[in-house]
C-alpha positions in Angstrom: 59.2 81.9 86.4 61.2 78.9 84.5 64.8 78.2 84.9 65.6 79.9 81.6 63.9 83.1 82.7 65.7 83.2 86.1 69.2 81.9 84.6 68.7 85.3 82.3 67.7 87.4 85.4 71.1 86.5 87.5 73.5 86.8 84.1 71.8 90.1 83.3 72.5 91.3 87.4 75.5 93.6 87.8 78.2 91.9 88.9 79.5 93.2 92.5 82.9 93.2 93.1 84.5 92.4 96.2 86.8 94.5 97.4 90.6 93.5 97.5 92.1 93.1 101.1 93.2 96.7 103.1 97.0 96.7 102.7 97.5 100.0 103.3 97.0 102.4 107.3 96.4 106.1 106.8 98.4 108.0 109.4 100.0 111.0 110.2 103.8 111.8 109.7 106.0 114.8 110.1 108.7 114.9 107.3 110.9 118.1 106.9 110.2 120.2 104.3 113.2 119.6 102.0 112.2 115.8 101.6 109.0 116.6 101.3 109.7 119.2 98.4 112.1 116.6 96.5 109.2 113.9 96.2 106.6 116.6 95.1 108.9 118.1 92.4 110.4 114.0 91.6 106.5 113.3 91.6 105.5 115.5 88.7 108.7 115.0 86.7 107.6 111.3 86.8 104.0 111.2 86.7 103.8 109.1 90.1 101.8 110.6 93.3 104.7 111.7 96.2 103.1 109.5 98.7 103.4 106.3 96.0 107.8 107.5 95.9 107.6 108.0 99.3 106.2 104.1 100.2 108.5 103.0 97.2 111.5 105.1 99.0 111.1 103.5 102.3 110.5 99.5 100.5 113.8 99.9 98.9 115.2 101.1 102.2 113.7 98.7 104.4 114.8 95.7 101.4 118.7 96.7 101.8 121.0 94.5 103.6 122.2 95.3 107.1 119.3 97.7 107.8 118.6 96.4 111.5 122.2 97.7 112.3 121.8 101.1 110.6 118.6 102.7 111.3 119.8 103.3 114.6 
C-alpha cells in the first residue's frame, strides 16, 4: 500500500464526531400543575419543547437584578 492509496483510505473514512461537552443534569422536579399546564399550552403555541421555556424561564429569572435578595 503507497501513500496515495492510504491518503484515499483515511479521506474516504467516516468522519466521527466528537461529542460537545454535557451542559445539561437530568433530574427530577415537582412543579404544580397550573405552571406546568401554561408551558405545555405556551409550548405548542410557539413550537418550542416546555422543558426548553421552562430552562429559558428560570435564565431570565436567575439574569434579573437583585435576585439574591428576592428568592427568599
Amino acid at each position: 500500500m503507497n501513500t496515495e492509496t492510504t491518503l484515499q483510505a483515511v479521506s474516504a473514512a467516516p468522519v466521527r464526531r466528537t461529542r460537545p461537552p454535557k451542559r445539561k443534569t437530568r433530574i427530577t422536579i415537582y412543579l404544580d400543575d397550573e405552571v406546568l399546564n401554561e408551558f405545555r399550552s405556551l409550548s405548542e403555541r410557539c413550537g418550542t419543547g416546555y422543558q426548553t421555556l421552562i430552562n429559558a424561564a428560570l435564565r431570565h429569572r436567575l439574569a434579573a437584578p437583585g435576585v439574591e435578595t428576592s428568592l427568599a
